[in-house]
C-alpha positions as CSV (number, residue, x, y, z in Angstrom):
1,X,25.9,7.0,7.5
2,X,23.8,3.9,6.8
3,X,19.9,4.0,5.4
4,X,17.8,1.2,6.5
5,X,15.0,0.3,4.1
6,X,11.7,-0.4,6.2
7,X,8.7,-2.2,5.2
8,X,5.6,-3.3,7.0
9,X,5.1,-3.5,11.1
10,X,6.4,-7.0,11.7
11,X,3.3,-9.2,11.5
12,X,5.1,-11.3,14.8
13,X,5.1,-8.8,17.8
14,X,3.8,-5.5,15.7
15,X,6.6,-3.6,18.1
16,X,9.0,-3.0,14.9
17,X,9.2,-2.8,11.3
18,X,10.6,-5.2,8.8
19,X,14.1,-4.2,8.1
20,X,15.2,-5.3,4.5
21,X,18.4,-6.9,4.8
22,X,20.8,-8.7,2.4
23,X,22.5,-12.6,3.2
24,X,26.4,-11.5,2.1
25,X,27.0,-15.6,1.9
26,X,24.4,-16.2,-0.7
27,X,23.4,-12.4,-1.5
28,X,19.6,-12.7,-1.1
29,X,17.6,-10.2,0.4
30,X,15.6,-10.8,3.4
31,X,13.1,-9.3,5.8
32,X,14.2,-8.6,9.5
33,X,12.4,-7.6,12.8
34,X,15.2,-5.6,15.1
35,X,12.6,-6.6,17.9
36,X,11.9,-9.9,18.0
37,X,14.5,-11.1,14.8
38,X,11.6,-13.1,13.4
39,X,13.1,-13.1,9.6
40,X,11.1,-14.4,6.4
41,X,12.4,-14.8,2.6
42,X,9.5,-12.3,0.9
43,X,6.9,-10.4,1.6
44,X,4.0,-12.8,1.0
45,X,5.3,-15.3,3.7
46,X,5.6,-11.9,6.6
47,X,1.9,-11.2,6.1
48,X,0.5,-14.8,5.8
49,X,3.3,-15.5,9.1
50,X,4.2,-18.7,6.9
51,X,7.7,-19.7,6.7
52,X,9.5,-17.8,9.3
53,X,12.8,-18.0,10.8
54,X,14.6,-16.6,13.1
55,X,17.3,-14.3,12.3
56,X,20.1,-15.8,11.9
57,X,23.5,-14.4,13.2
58,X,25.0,-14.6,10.2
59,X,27.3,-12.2,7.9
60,X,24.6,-9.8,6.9
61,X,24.7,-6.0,5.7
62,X,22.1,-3.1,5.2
63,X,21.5,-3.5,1.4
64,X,21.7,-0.1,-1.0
65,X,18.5,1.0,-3.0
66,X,20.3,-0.3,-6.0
67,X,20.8,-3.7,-5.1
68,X,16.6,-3.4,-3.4
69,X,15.9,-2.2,-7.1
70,X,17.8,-5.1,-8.7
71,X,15.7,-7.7,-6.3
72,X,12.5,-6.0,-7.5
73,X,11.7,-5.1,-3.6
74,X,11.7,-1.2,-4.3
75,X,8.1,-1.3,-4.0
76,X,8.1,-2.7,-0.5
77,X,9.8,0.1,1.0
78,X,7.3,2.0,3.3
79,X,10.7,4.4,5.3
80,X,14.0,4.8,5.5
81,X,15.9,5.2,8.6
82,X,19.5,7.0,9.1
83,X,21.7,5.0,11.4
């Protein structure tokens, strides 16, 4: 069983929330829509919808709460979803 960490309603097509997801090349976190896979680099950037991308398809995982806790994105969490 995987938990996916979700945050806001993605500020691009509000179908979806933000997924928190972790870049295994580089190990940053990032913030995913499953919907439309408009991607941004924090938090600040979704809800100003500055400096998107699009997801890229990429090696990426589902991170753990630990490694949410080490980034300092604990707070952001809004849901977790059992996949």
């Amino acid at each position: 069983m995987t938990i996916l960490y979700q945050t806001i309603i993605c500020p691009r097509c509000k179908e979806d929330h933000l997924i928190i997801e972790k870049n295994n090349a580089n190990n940053e976190l990032y913030l995913c829509c499953s919907e439309c896979e408009a991607a941004w680099h924090n938090i600040d950037d979704a809800k100003l919808k500055i400096n998107m991308f699009v997801s890229p398809d990429l090696d990426s995982s589902d991170p753990d709460i630990s490694e949410i806790r080490k980034y300092g994105w604990e707070n952001l969490i809004t849901g977790e979803i059992e996949v």
